[in-house]
C-alpha positions, 0 to 999 in steps of 0.5 A: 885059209880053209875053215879047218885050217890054222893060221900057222898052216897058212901059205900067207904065213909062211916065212923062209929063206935058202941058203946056198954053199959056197964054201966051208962056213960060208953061204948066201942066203936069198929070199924069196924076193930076190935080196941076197946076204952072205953069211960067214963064221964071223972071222972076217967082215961077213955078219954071222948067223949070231950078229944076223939074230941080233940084227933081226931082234934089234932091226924087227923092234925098231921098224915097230917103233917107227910106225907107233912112234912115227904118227906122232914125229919121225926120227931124225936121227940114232942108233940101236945096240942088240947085244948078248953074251954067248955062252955053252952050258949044259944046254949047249951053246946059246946066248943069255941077256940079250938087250936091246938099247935105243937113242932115237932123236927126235924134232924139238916141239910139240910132235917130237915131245909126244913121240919121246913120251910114247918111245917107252910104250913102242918098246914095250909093246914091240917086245910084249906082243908085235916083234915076231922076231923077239916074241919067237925068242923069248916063247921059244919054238922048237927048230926042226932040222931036216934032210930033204934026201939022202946025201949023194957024193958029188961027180968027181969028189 
């Protein structure tokens, strides 16, 4: 990073992913390290693009928490529930009361007593400052759309 350069001007910072059509409402998206997931309209077994929102918030608050969480004990087991309520308004469509719920079991004894006293503060501290996933969210950005050059028909279409 330069000295007049801004952290979110990076190229460290930048986060991205491709998605590639393969037919009407459904497309495979790739990062950047080869990982693959389709992603469909939600009419069959296929996550949508609202289920893969709250698999992010839900998945980026419970990585946060285990690594807080885990320097006191390491979950044995659980499960976490990201939900909200999609609605269409004057904003448009958007979904409202999103939550987040977790049940982590942990070890009985002295670690597992410490990691469900600070389970409360891992929480807190993912969705107040670390979850990038979450923080985005509830700061708001704006989403930019772009077309990178003008549609051209396909041969034979």
């Amino acid at each position: 990073m330069t000295a007049n350069q801004t952290e979110a001007e990076s190229q460290d910072t930048l986060r991205y992913v491709e998605l590639t059509r393969t037919r009407k409402a459904r497309y495979v998206a790739s990062n950047r390290r080869g990982g693959t997931l389709e992603v469909g309209e939600g009419d069959d077994g296929i996550f949508s693009p609202v289920e893969l929102l709250l698999t992010a918030i839900a998945a980026c608050t419970a990585m946060d928490v285990d690594y807080i969480v885990g320097k006191r004990a390491e979950a044995q087991s659980g499960w976490l529930r990201s939900s909200a309520r999609k609605v269409r308004d004057e904003q448009g469509n958007h979904l409202v009361d999103l939550e987040v719920t977790f049940d982590l079991r942990y070890p009985e004894g002295e670690a597992g007593d410490a990691a469900r006293a600070a389970l409360p503060m891992a929480i807190q501290r993912s969705n107040d400052r670390l979850c990038t996933v979450s923080r985005t969210v509830q700061i708001g950005t704006q989403v930019l759309p772009a077309i990178a050059v003008p549609s051209q028909p396909v041969d034979g279409a």
